[in-house]
N, C-alpha and C positions, 0 to 999 in steps of 0.2 A: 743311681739305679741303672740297671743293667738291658739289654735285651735279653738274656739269660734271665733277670729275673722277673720280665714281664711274660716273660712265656713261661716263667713258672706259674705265674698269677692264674693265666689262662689256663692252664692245665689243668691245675691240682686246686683251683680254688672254683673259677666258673666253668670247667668241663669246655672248655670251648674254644681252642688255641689254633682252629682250621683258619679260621679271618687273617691271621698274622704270619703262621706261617707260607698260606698263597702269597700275601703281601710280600713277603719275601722273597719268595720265589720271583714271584713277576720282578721285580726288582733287580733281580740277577740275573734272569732271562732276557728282558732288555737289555741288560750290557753285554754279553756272550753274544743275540744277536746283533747289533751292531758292531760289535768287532769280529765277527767272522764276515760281515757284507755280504751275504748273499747277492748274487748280480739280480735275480727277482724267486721272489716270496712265495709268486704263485707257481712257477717251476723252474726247480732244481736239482739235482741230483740226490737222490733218498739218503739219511744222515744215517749212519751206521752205526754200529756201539763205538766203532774207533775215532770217526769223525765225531761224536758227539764229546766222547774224551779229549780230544783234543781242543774243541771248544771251549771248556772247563776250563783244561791244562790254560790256554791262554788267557782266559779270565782270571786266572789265579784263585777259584773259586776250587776248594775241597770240600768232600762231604765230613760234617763231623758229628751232626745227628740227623736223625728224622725231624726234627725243627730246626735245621738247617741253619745251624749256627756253629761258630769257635770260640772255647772255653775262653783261651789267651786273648784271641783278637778281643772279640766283644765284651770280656768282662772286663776290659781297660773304658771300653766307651764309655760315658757318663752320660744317663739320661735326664735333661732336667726335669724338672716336677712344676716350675710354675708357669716355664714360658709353651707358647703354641707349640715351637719348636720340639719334637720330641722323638723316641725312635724311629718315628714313621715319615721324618723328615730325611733321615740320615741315616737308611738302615744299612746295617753292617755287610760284609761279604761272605753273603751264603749263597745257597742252591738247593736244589728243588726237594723238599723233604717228601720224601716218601718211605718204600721198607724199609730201606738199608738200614741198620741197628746204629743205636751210640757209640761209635767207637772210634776212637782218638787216630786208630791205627786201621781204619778200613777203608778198603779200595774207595776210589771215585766214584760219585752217585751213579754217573752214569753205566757202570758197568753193571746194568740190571744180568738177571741169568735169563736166556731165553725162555724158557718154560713161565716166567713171572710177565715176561714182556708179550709173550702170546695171547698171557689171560688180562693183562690189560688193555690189549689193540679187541679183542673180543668185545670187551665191555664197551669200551668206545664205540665200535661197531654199532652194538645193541642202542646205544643211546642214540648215534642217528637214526638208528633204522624205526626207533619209536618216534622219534620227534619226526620222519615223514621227511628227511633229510636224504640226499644220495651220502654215500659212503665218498670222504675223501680222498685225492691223488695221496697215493701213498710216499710221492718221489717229493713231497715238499720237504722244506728244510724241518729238522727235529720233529717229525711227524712221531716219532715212536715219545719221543719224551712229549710231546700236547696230547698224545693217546692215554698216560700216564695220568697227567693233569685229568684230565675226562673222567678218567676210572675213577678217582681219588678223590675229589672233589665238585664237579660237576656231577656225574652220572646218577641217579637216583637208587638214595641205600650204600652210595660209598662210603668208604670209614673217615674221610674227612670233609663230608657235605656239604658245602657252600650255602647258606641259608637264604638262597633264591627263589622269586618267582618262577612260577611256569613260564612267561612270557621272557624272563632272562634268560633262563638257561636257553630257550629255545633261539631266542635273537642270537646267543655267543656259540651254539652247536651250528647256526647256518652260515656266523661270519669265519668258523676256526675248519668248517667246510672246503673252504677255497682259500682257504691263506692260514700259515701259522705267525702270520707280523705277528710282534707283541700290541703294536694297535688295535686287532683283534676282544683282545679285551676290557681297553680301555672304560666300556661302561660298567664291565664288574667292578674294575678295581676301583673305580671313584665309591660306590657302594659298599666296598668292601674298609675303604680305608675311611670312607664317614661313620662305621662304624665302632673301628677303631679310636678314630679321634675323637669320636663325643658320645662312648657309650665306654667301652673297656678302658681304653686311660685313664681318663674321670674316676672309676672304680677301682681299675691299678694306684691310682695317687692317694684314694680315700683308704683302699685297705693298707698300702706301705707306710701308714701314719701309726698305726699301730703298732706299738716296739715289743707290746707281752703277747705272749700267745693265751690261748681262753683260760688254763687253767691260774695264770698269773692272774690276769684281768679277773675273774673271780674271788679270787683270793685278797686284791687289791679294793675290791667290791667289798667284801666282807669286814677286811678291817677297818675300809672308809664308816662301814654305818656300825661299828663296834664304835671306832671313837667317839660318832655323833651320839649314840647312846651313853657313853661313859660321859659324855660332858653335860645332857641333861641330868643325870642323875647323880651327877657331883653340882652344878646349878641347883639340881630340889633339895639336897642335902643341904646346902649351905644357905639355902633361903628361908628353912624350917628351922634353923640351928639359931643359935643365941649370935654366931658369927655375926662381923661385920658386914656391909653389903660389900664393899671392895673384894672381899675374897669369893664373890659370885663373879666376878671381871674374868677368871681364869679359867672359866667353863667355855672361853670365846676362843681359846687357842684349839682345846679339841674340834671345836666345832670347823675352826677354819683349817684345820691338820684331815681332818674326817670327810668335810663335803668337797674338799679341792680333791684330795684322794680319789672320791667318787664319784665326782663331774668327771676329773679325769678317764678312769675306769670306762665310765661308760661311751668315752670318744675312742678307749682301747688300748689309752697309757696311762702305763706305769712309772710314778711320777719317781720314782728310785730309780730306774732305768735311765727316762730324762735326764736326772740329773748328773748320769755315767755318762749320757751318750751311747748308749748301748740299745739294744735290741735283742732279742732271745731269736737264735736260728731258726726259719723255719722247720718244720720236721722231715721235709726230705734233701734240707743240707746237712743233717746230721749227718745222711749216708750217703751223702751224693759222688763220695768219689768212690764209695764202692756198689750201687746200683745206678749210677745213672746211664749205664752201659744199657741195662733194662729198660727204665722207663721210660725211656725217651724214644722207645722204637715206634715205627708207626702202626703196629697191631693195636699198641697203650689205647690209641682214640677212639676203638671200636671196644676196648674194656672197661671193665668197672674201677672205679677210685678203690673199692677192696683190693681190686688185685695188682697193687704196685708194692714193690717188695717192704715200704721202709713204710706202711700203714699199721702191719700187724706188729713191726716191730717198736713203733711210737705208742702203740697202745697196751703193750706188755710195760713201759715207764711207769716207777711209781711218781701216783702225784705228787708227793714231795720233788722227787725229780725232776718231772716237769714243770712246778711251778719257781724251782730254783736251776733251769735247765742253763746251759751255754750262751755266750752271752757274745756280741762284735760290735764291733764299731760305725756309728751311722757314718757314713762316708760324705754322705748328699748335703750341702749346705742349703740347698732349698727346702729341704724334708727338714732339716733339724731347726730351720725356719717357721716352719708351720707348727710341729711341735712346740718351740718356744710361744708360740702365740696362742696355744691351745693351754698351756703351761699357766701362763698368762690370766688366762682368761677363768681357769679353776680359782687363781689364788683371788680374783678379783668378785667370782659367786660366793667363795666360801667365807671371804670378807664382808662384805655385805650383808650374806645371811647372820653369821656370826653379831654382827654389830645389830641389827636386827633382835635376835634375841636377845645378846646380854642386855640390850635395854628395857625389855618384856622384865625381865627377871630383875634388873636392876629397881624398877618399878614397883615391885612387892614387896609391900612390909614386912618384918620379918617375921617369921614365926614360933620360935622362942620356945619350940618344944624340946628342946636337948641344949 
């Protein structure tokens, strides 16, 4: 797994990808500051759109979305799934998401347009001037980009809101005051990435265990308790029949074909799938190399899940379609781990119950009406 496809998680599944991509950012802002050295923090010459490019330029850090990642770079990284160790250990070479659109082929973050950069030194403004704050030297180093940060995720009502206390924000608007160090905000980011690590990962790892999407799992539901019905009522038939009891034994395969089916189902696999190694795409990699220029802009965080271009077009799919949709390859050897042990663990319910009833049934006289 991906950081591309953990930030698909947070997006498109919990609305809430603001934690990871700051994480981000701060992550690659620490390394641009220290490699440019500012001789000090607290005054320097004011960073210009040029000097801020240059910055970048030397980090080797390009913009390639508003969550601040590379198609190539980071879909090569591997996330594992079981160890601590996870993106947030080792996160890729980005930069700071904000407007700029998805696009493979667009300028450096840093080249905001003035008009955009005025209304977010504004906002910043407003946000000390309510916290009761002086307004900061403007000549510190990347003043215009932590004005940005301010607007964007600090400020109250920005479109990627940091889910802080009052007393946070106000602590990080008095320390980002008089210094842009990145120690500055050392105490969000420990909160930001506790968050991360033992609340969205946790939940990134429980949903990527699911290899069908709902209308598969459904489907996979339905035929799980078709068969446990077909195998009672080929059990009642053959208990009431003149038959032998031995051919009551064979009501135990449906049962264990049917309830593994749908233990599985209801963990979210698709035990046909398992045993491809496959997984059905999710619905906005169907179109992802042709709207993710879109969705992945920073307006998306302030929009509705309606209005992302490949919703309306997922749900014009006929169910047959989606429940037989495109199909990849689990890649993760710790995912297809867990799977097998979920796999596992179906055949070993539906085994049980199974031997369970056929002895119930095994047990009845026979009844000798046909």
């Amino acid at each position: 797994m991906t950081v591309r496809e953990f930030m698909n998680y947070l997006e498109f599944i919990e609305h809430a990808p603001e934690n990871l991509q700051f994480f981000l950012w701060f992550r690659d802002y620490t390394s641009r500051f220290e490699k440019s050295k500012p001789c000090n923090p607290f005054s320097t010459p004011p960073a210009t759109a040029s000097s801020e490019r240059q910055a970048s330029s030397s980090s080797e850090c390009q913009n390639d979305s508003a969550v601040g990642f590379d198609d190539a770079a980071y879909d090569k990284r591997p996330m594992t799934t079981l160890a601590v160790k996870t993106t947030i250990d080792s996160p890729p070479r980005v930069t700071a998401p904000w407007e700029t659109g998805f696009d493979k082929e667009a300028k450096s973050l840093m080249e905001v347009r003035a008009a955009a950069q005025d209304s977010y030194s504004s906002i910043a403004q407003q946000a000390f001037s309510r916290a009761g704050i002086p307004i900061p030297d403007i000549n510190l180093p990347y003043r215009d980009e932590i004005d940005r940060i301010i607007a964007i995720y600090i400020a109250d009502n920005g479109p990627r809101q940091l889910n802080l206390s009052s007393r946070q924000r106000t602590t990080l608007l008095e320390r980002l005051s008089t210094t842009t160090h990145p120690t500055a905000f050392q105490p969000i980011v420990e909160t930001v990435e506790s968050s991360l690590r033992h609340q969205a990962h946790p939940n990134f790892i429980r949903w990527s265990i699911c290899n069908g999407n709902k209308p598969r799992q459904m489907f996979a539901k339905g035929l799980g308790v078709a068969l446990i019905i077909f195998g009672f009522l080929y059990a009642i038939l053959t208990t009431l029949s003149n038959m032998s009891r031995g051919w009551r034994a064979f009501s135990a395969l449906f049962w264990i074909l049917g309830i593994s089916t749908l233990y599985a189902a209801f963990r979210g696999m698709c035990v046909v799938l398992h045993g491809l190694h496959h997984r059905h795409l999710r619905p906005w990699e169907l179109w992802e190399s042709e709207d993710s220029a879109m969705y992945l802009d920073d307006t998306s965080g302030s929009g509705k899940y309606e209005e992302y271009p490949w919703v309306k077009k997922y749900e014009k799919r006929f169910v047959i379609r989606k429940i037989f949709d495109r199909e990849v390859w689990v890649q993760e050897p710790a995912l297809r781990q867990i799977q097998d042990i979920i796999f596992l663990q179906s055949l070993l319910v539906g085994t049980g119950v199974a031997v369970v009833l056929t002895i119930i049934f095994l047990a009845v006289p026979r009844g000798g009406l046909f």
